[in-house]
C-alpha positions as CSV (number, residue, x, y, z in Angstrom):
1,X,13.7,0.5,50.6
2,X,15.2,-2.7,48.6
3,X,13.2,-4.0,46.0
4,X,12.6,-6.9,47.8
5,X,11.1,-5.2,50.4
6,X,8.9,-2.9,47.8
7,X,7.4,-6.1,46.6
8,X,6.8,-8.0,49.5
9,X,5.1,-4.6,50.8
10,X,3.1,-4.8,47.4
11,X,2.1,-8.1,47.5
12,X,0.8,-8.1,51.1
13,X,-1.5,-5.2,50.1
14,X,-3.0,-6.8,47.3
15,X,-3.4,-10.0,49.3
16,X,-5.4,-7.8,51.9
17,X,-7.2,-5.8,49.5
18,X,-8.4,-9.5,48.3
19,X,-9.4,-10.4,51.7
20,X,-11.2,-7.0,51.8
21,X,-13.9,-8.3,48.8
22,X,-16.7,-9.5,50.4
23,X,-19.6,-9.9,48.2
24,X,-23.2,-7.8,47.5
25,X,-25.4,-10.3,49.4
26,X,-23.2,-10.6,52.5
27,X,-23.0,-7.2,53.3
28,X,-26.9,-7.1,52.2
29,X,-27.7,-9.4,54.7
30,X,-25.4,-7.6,57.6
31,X,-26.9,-4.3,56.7
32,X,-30.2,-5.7,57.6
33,X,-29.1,-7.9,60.7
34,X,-27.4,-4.9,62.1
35,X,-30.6,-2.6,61.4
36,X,-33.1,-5.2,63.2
37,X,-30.7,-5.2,66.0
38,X,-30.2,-1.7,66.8
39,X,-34.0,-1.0,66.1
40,X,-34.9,-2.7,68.7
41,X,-32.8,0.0,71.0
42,X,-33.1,3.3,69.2
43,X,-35.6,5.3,66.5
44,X,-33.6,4.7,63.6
45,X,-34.3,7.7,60.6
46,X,-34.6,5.4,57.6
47,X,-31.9,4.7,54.9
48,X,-29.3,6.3,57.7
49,X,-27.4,3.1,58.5
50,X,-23.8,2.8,57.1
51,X,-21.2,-0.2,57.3
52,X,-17.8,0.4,56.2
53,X,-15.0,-2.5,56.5
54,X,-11.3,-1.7,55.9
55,X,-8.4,-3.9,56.1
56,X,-5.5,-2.8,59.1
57,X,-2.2,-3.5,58.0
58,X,-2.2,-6.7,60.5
59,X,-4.9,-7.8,58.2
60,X,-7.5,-7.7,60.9
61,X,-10.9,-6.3,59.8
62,X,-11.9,-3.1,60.6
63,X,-15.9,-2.3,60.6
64,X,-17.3,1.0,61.7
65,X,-21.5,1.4,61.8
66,X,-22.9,4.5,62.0
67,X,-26.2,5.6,61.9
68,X,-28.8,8.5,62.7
69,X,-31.9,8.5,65.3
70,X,-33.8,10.2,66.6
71,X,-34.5,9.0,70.2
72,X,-33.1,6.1,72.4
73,X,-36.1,3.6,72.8
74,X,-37.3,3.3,76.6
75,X,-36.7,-0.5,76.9
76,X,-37.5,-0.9,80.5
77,X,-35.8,-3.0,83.6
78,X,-33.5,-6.0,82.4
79,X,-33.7,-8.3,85.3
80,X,-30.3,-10.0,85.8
81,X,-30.1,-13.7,85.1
């Protein structure tokens, strides 16, 4: 690979690794939209719910949730609009 090429591919990861930084209180505040969201679905076990975002190369974010329960919450009929 030229060195041109090297540090364009350099660059562009620190650029996305910038993107990337989000700070405490947004991902505070997702954490806890996310939790009141899926609580109202499934048991949640407490302190199980985990956000991680990554960067793809394209520079698109990548967010995967995961979390624990311990049953699926009977919600009833949803009548269709």
């Amino acid at each position: 690979m030229r060195k041109a090429e090297e540090t364009a591919l350099r660059l562009k990861k620190v650029l996305l690794q910038d993107k990337l930084n989000v700070n405490v209180e947004f991902m505070q505040v997702l954490e806890s939209d996310l939790y009141n969201l899926l609580e109202n679905y499934l048991a949640l076990k407490q302190g199980s719910l985990r956000i991680k975002m990554d960067l793809t190369d394209s520079g698109d974010y990548r967010i995967k949730i995961t979390a624990d329960c311990d049953r699926v919450k009977n919600i009833g009929i949803v009548k269709k609009i």
